[in-house]
VEXDREN-2710 file (C-alpha; in Angstrom, 1 decimal):
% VEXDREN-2710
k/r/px/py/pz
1/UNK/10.0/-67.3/-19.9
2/UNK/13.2/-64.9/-19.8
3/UNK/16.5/-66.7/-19.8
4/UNK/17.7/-66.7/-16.1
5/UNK/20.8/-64.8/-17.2
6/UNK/19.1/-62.3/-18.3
7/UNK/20.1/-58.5/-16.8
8/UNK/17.3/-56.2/-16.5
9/UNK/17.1/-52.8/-16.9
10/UNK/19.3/-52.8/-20.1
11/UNK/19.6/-49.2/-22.1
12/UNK/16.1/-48.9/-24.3
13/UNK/16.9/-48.2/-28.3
14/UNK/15.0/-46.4/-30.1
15/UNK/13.6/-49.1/-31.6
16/UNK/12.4/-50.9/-27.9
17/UNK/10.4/-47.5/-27.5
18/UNK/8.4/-46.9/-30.6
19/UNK/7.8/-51.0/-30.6
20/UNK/6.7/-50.6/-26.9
21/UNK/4.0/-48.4/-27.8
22/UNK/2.7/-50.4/-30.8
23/UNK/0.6/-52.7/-28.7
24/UNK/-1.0/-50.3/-26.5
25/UNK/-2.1/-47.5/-29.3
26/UNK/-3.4/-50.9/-31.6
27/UNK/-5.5/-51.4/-28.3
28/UNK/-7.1/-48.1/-28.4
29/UNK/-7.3/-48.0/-32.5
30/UNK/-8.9/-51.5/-32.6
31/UNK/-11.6/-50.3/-30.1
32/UNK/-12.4/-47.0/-31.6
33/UNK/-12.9/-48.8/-35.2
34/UNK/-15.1/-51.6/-34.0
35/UNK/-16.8/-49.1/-31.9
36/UNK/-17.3/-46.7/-35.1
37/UNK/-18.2/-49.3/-37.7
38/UNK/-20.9/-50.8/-34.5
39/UNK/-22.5/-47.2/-34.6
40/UNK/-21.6/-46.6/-31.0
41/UNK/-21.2/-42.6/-30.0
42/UNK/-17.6/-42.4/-28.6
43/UNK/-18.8/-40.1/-25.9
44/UNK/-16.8/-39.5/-22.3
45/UNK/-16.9/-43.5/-21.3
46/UNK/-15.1/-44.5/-23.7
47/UNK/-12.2/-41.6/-24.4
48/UNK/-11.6/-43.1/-20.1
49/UNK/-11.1/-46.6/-20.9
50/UNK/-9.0/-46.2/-24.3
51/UNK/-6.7/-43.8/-21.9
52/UNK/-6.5/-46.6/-19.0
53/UNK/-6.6/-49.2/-22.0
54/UNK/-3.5/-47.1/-23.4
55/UNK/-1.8/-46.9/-20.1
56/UNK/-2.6/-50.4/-18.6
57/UNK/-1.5/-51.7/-21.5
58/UNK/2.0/-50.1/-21.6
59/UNK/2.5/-51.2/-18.3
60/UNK/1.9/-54.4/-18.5
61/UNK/2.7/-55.6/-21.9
62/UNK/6.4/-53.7/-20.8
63/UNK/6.5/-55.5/-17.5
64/UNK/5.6/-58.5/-18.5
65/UNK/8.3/-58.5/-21.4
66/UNK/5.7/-59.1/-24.6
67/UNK/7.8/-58.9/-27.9
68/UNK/11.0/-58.5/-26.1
69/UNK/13.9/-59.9/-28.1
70/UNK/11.9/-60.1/-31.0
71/UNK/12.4/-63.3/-32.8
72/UNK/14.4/-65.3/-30.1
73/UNK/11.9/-67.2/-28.5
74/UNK/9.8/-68.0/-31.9
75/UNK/6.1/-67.5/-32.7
76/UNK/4.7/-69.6/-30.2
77/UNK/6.7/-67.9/-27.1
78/UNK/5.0/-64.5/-28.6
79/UNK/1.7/-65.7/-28.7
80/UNK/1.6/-67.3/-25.1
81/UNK/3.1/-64.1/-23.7
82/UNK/0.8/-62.1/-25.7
83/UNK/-2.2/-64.1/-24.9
84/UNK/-1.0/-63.9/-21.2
85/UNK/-0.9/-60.3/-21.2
86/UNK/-3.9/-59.7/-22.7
87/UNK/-5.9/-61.9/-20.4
88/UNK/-4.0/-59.7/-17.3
89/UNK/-5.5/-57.0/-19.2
90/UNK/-9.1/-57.8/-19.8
91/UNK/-9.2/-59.0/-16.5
92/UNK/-7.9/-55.8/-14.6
93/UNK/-10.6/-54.0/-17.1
94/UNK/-13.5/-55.9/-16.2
95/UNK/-12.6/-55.8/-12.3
96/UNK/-12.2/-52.0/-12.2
97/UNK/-15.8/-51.9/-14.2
98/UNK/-17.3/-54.0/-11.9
99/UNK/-16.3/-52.3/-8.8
100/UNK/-17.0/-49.0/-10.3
101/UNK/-20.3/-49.7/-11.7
102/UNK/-19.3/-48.8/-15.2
103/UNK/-19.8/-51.6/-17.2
104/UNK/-23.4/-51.3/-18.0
105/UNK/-22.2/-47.4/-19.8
106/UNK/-20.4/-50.0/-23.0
107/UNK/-22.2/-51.9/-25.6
108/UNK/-21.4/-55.6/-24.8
109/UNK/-21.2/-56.5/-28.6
110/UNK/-18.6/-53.9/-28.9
111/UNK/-16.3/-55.1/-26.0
112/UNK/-16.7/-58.3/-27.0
113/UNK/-15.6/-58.2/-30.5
114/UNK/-12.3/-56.1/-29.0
115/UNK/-11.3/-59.1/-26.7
116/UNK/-11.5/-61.4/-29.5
117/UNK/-10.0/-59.3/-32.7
118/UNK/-7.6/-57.2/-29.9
119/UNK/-4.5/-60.1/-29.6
120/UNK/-4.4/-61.0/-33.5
121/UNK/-4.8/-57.2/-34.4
122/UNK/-1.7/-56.5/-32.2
123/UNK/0.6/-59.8/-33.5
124/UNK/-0.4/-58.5/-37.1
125/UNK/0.5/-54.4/-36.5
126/UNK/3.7/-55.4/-34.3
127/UNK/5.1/-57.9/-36.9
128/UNK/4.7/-55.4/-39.6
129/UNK/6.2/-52.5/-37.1
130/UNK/8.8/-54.4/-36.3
131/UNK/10.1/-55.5/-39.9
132/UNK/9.2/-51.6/-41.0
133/UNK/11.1/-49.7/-38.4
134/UNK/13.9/-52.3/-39.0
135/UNK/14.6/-51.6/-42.2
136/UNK/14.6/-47.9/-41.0
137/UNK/17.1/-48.4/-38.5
138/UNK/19.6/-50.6/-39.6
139/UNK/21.3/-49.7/-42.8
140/UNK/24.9/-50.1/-44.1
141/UNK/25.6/-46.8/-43.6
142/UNK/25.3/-46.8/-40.2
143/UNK/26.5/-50.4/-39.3
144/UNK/29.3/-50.6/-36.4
145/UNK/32.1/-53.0/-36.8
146/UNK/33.0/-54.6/-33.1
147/UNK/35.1/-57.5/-32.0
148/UNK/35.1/-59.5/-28.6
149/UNK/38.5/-60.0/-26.8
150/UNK/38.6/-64.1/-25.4
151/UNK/37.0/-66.9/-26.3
152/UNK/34.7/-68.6/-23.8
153/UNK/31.1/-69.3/-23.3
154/UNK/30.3/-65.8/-22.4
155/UNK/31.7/-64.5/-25.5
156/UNK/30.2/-66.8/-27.7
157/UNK/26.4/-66.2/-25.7
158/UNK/27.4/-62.9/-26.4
159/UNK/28.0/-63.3/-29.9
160/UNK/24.6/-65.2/-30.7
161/UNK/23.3/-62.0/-29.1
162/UNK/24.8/-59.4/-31.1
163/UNK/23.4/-61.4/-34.5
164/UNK/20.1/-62.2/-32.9
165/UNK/19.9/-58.0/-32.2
166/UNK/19.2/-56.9/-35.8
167/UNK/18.3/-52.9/-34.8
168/UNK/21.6/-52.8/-32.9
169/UNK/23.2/-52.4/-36.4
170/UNK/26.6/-54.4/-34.9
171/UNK/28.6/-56.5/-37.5
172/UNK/30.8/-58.9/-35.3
173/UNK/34.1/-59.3/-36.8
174/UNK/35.9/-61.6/-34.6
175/UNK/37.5/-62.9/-31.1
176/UNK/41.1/-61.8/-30.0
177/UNK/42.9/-64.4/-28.1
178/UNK/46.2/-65.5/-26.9
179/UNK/45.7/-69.4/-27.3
180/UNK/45.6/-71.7/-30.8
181/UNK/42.7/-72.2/-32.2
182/UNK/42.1/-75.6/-31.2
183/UNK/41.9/-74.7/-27.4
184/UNK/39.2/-72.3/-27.8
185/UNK/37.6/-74.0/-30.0
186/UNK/37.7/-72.3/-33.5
187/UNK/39.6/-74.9/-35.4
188/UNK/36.7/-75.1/-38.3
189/UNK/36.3/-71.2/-38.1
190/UNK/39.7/-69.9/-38.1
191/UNK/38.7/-66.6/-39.6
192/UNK/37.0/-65.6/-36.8
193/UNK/40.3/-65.2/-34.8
194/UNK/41.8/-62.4/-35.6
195/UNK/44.7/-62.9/-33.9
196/UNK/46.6/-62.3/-30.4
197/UNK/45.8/-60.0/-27.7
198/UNK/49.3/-57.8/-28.7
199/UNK/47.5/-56.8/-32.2
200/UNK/44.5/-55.8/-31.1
201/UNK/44.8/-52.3/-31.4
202/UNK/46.7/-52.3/-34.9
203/UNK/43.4/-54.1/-36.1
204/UNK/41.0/-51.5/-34.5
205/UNK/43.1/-48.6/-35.5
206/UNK/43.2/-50.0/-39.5
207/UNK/39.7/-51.7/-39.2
208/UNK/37.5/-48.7/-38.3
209/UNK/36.3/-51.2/-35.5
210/UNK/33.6/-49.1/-33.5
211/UNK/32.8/-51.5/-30.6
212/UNK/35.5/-53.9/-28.2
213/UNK/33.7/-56.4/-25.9
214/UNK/36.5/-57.5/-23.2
215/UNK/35.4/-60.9/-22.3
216/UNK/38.1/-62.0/-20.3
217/UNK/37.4/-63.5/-16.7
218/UNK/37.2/-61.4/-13.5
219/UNK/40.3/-63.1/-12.3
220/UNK/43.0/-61.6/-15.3
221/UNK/42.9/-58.3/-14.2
222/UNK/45.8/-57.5/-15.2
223/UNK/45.5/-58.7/-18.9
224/UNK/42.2/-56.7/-19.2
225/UNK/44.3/-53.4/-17.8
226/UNK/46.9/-54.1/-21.0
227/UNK/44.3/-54.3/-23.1
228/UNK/42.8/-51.0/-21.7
229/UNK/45.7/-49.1/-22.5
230/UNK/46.6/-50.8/-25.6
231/UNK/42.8/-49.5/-27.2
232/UNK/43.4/-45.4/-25.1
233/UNK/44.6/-44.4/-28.5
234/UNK/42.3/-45.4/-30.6
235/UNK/38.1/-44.4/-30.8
236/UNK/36.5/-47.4/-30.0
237/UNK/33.7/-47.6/-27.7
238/UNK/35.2/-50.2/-25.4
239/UNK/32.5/-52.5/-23.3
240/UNK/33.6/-55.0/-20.2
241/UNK/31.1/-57.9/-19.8
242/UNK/31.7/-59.3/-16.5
243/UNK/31.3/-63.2/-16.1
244/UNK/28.5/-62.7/-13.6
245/UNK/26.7/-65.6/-14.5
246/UNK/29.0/-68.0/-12.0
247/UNK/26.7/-66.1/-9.6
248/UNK/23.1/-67.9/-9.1
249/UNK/21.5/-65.0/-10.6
250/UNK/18.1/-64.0/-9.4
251/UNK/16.4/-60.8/-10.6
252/UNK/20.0/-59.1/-11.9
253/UNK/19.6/-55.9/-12.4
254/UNK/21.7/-52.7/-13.2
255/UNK/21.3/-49.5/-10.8
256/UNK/23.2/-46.9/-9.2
257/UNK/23.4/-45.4/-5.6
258/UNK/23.7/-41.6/-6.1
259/UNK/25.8/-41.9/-9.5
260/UNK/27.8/-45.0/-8.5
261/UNK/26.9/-47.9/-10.3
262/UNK/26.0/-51.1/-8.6
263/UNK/24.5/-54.6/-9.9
264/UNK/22.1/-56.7/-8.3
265/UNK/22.7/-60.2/-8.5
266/UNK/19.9/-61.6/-6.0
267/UNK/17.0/-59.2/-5.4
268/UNK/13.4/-59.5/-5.2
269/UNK/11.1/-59.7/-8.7
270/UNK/8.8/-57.0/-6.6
271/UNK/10.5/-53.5/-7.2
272/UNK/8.6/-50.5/-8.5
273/UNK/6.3/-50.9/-10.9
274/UNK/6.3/-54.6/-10.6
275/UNK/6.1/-55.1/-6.7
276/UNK/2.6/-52.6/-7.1
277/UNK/0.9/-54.6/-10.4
278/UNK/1.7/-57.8/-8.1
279/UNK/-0.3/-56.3/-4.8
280/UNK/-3.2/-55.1/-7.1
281/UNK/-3.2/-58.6/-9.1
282/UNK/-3.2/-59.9/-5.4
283/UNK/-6.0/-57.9/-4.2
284/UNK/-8.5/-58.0/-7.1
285/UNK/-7.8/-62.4/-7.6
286/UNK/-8.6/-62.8/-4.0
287/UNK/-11.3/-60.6/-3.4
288/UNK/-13.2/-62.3/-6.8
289/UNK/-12.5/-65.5/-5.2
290/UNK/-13.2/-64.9/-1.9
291/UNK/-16.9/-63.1/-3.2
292/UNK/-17.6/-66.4/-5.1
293/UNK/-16.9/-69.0/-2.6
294/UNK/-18.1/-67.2/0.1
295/UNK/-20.7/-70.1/0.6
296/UNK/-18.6/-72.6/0.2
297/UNK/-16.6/-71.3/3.8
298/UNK/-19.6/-71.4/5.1
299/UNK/-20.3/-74.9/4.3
300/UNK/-16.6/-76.1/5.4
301/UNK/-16.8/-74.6/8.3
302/UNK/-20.6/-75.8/9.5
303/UNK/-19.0/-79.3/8.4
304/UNK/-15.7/-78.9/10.5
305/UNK/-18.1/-78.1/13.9
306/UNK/-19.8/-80.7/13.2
307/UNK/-17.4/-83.8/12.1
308/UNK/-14.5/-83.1/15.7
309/UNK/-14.2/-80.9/18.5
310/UNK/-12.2/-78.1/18.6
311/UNK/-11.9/-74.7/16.3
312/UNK/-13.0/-73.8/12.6
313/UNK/-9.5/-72.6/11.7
314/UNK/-6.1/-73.9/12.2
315/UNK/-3.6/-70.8/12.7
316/UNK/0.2/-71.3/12.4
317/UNK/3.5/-69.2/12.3
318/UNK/5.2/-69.1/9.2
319/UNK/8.2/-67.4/7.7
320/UNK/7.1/-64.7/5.4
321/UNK/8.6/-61.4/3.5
322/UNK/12.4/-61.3/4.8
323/UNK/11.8/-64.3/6.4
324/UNK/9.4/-62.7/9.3
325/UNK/7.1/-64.2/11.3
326/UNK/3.2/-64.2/10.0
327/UNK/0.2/-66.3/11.3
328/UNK/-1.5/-68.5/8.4
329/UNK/-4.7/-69.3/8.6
330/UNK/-6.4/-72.7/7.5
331/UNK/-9.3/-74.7/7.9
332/UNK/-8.6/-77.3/10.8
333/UNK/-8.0/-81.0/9.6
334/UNK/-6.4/-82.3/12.0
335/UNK/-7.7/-83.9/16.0
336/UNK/-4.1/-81.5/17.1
337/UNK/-2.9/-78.0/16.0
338/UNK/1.0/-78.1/16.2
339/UNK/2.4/-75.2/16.0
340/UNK/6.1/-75.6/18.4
341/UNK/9.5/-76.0/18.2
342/UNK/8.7/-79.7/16.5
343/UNK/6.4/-80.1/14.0
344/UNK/5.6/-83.4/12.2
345/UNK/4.8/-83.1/8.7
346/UNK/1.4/-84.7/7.9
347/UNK/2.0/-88.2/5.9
348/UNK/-0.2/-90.4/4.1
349/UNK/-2.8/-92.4/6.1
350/UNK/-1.6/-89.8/8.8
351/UNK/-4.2/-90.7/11.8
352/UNK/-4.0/-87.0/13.2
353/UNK/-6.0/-86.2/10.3
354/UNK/-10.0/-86.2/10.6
355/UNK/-12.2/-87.8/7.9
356/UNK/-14.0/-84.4/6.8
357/UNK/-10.1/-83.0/7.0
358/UNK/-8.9/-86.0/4.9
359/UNK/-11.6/-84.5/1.9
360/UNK/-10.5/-81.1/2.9
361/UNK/-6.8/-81.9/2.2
362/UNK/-7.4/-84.3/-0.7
363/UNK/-9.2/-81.1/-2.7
364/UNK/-7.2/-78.1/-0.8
365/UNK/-10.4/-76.7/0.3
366/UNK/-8.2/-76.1/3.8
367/UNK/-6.5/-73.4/2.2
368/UNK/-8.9/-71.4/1.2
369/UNK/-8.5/-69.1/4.2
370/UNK/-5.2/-68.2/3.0
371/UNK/-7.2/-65.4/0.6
372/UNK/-7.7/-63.9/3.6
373/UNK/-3.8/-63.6/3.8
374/UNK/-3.6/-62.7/0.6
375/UNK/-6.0/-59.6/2.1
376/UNK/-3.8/-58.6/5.0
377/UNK/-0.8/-57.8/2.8
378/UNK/1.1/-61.5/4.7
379/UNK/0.8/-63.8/1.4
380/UNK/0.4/-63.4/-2.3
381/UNK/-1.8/-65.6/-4.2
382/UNK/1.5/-67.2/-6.1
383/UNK/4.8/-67.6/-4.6
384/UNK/6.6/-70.0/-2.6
385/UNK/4.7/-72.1/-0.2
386/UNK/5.1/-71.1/3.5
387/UNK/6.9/-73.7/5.8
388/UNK/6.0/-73.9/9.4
389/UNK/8.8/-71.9/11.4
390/UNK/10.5/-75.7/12.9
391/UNK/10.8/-76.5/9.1
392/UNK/12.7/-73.6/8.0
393/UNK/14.9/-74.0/10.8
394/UNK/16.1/-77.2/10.0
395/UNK/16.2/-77.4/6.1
396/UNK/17.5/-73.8/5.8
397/UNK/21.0/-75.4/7.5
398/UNK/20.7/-78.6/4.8
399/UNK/20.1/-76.5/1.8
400/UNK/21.5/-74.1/0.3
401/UNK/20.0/-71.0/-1.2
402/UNK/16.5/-72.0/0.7
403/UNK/16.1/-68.9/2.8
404/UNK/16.3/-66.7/-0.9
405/UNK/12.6/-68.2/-1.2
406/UNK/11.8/-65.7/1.6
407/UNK/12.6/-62.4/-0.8
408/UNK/8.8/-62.5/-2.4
409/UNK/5.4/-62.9/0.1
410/UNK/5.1/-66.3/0.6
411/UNK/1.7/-68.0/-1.9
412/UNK/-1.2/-70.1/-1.6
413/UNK/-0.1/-71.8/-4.8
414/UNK/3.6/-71.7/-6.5
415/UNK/5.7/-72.7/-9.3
416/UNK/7.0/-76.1/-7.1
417/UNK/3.1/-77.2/-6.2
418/UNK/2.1/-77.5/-9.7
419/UNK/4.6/-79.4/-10.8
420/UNK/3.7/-82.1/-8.4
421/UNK/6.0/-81.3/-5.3
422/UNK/3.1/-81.2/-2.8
423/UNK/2.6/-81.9/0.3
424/UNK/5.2/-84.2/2.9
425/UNK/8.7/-83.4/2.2
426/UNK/10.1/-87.0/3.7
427/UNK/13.8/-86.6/2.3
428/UNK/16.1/-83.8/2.5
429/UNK/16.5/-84.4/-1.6
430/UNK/12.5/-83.8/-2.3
431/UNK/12.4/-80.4/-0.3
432/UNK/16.1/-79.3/-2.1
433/UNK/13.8/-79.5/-5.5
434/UNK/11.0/-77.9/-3.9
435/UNK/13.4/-75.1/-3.1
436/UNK/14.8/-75.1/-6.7
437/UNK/11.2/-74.5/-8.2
438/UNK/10.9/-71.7/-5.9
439/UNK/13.9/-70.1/-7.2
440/UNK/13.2/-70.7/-10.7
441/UNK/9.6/-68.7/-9.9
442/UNK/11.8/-65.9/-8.5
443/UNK/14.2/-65.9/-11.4
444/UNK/11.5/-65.6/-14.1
445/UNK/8.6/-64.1/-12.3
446/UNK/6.1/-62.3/-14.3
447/UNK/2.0/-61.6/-14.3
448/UNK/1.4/-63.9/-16.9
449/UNK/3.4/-66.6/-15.1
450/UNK/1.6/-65.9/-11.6
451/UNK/-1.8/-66.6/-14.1
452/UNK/-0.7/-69.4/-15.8
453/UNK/-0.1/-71.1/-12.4
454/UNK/-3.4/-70.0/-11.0
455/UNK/-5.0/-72.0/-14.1
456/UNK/-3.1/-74.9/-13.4
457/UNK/-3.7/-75.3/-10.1
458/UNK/-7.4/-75.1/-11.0
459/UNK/-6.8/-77.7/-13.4
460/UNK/-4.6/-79.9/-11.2
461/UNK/-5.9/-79.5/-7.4
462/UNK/-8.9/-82.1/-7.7
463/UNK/-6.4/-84.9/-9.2
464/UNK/-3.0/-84.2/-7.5
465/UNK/-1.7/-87.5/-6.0
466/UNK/0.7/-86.1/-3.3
467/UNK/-2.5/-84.4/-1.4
468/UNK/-3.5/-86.0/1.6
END
């Protein structure tokens, strides 16, 4: 997963757009050969799906972040995310065949052989893209020579950065700073301070030093304004990197209203091209679902009529998108149906609970109703559990941060649920980590993360020890 401090929307190099369409035309290459050396006639059925294969593929593998800061999270990092992406791939492929009734038009043996040889044709052509266009781009003639004014943990992070970026072509020289070098730090690397803020611009001026990074807090404005004029006579490209990161930071982003620029420090994963591969995910995961245990509702809810008196489904308000109001639907558990100002949370042993409920609970086959949600455009598949309304009320005055979970659709499974924070909430302390989960998921949101939950939860949901 992406670093929480990460900023999206960073400028693309030329090297992030020929890299980004590596994976995509490998894709389209690696079916056209197996298809050629299979005998198949590449007729009209396939030139569609390489195009959607070309463009699905750039979507995703872009959104979804695959290669991105080549070589920082290592090899296994790449191979999840690729895997990950892939799988979103193949699946959103075989759904659109199904529902169009084109599958049976494509040799079997043929797409078969692609999903297997597609992810370790890709790792192969991107690791020997990557290393070739490289070599093109960064080159001693064209290396830039910058430096980083203060000396805290933002220029350092930023300094691991600018070493880690290889195609950027930067050769960091040093730090500028007012203080010894034992209070920032640099007492076994004193030649990395260059020397006080006052000869900055002596050095940049005789050092042919392309790039300043200013560093310095928010708070020493007036230090950052010397240094601003000090550097007006000279050529340097001169950079300001805010601390921003004292900030809880969910979903930064740069943008602009109508030219003036403006940074988002808490907004919702679901913008733009994101926000519509998240509904369509939604859409085709719960329809699958909802086709293949369409007998199993039946079942639960000729056993529900049967075991207690009262309805099949158990509908409570919830907070939702921007904290509105939506009715969830489950299967009833329960002898009562709460759903007021005060609701108790069910417990262990709880006696409201029926004995076909308690099995219900026990293998979460009471929320399968929620897909139906899901449906209505209410919930989302994965995202933060819904709370009833009484709930929200109360811990959203104890806790802070807890109504950001209500910036993304509310889910049916989350980030919190798999790892093991299920079900009653009895201390103030239990929900507060409940609520940190959540905005970790909203933090570092992506498709692959939204499948590698769903796959959990599969795993997880028939031995979870806090259902009941």
């Amino acid at each position: 997963m992406v670093s929480s401090k990460r900023i999206k929307n960073r400028p693309v190099t030329i090297s992030d757009f020929l890299l980004s369409l590596v994976a995509p035309s490998t894709i389209v290459l690696t079916l056209a050969l197996i298809g050629l050396m299979a005998g198949v006639r590449f007729d009209d059925p396939y030139i569609y799906l390489c195009i959607i294969s070309f463009l699905l593929s750039y979507i995703i593998f872009r959104e979804m972040r695959v290669f991105d800061a080549w070589g920082r999270g290592g090899i296994k990092t790449h191979l999840k995310d690729l895997f990950l992406a892939w799988l979103v791939l193949v699946s959103i492929l075989l759904f659109l065949g199904y529902a169009t009734k084109t599958s049976e038009e494509f040799s079997r043996r043929v797409l078969l052989i692609w999903f297997f040889v597609g992810p370790p044709a890709i790792l192969l052509i991107q690791t020997f893209a990557h290393s070739f266009i490289s070599s093109l781009l960064v080159t001693r003639e064209n290396m830039r020579n910058a430096v980083i004014i203060g000396v805290n943990d933002l220029a350092r992070s930023l300094d691991g950065e600018l070493r880690l970026a290889r195609e950027m072509n930067v050769a960091l020289k040093g730090y500028f700073d007012d203080r010894s070098l034992e209070r920032i730090g640099l007492s076994e690397t004193p030649e990395l301070l260059l020397g006080p803020l006052n000869s900055l611009a002596d050095y940049v001026d005789k050092n042919r030093v392309d790039l300043v990074y200013i560093t310095l807090p928010m708070i020493h404005e007036k230090r950052i304004l010397q240094v601003m004029d000090a550097l007006s006579d000279t050529t340097a490209s001169i950079y300001f990197v805010p601390d921003l990161f004292i900030f809880d930071l969910i979903q930064a982003r740069i943008d602009e209203v109508h030219g003036i620029p403006v940074l988002a420090v808490c907004e919702s994963p679901f913008f733009g091209v994101q926000g519509l591969l998240k509904r369509l995910s939604d859409i085709m995961v719960s329809l699958v679902i909802l086709a293949l245990i369409s007998p199993v509702l039946l079942m639960i809810a000729v056993g529900i009529k049967v075991t207690s008196k009262g309805g099949i489904f158990f509908r409570q308000k919830r907070y939702g998108l921007d904290g509105e109001e939506i009715t969830v639907y489950k299967f009833r558990t329960m002898k009562v149906a709460e759903d007021g100002a005060h609701v108790k949370q069910a417990t262990r042993n709880d006696p409201r609970i029926t004995r076909f409920g308690a099995l219900l609970r026990k293998t979460s086959l009471d929320e399968l109703p929620q897909f139906i949600n899901v449906l209505q455009g209410r919930m989302s598949v994965v995202g933060p559990r819904p709370h009833a309304v009484a709930h929200n009320e109360e811990y959203r005055k104890l806790i802070k941060g807890y109504m950001m979970r209500h910036k993304v659709r509310p889910g049916i499974t989350g980030w919190a649920q798999i790892h093991g924070l299920r079900g009653e909430t009895e201390t103030v302390d239990k929900m507060r980590q409940r609520v940190q989960y959540d905005l970790e998921y909203l933090r570092h949101w992506s498709l692959g993360l939204d499948f590698m939950i769903i796959l959990r939860t599969v795993s997880t949901v028939f031995k979870d020890p806090n259902a009941f």
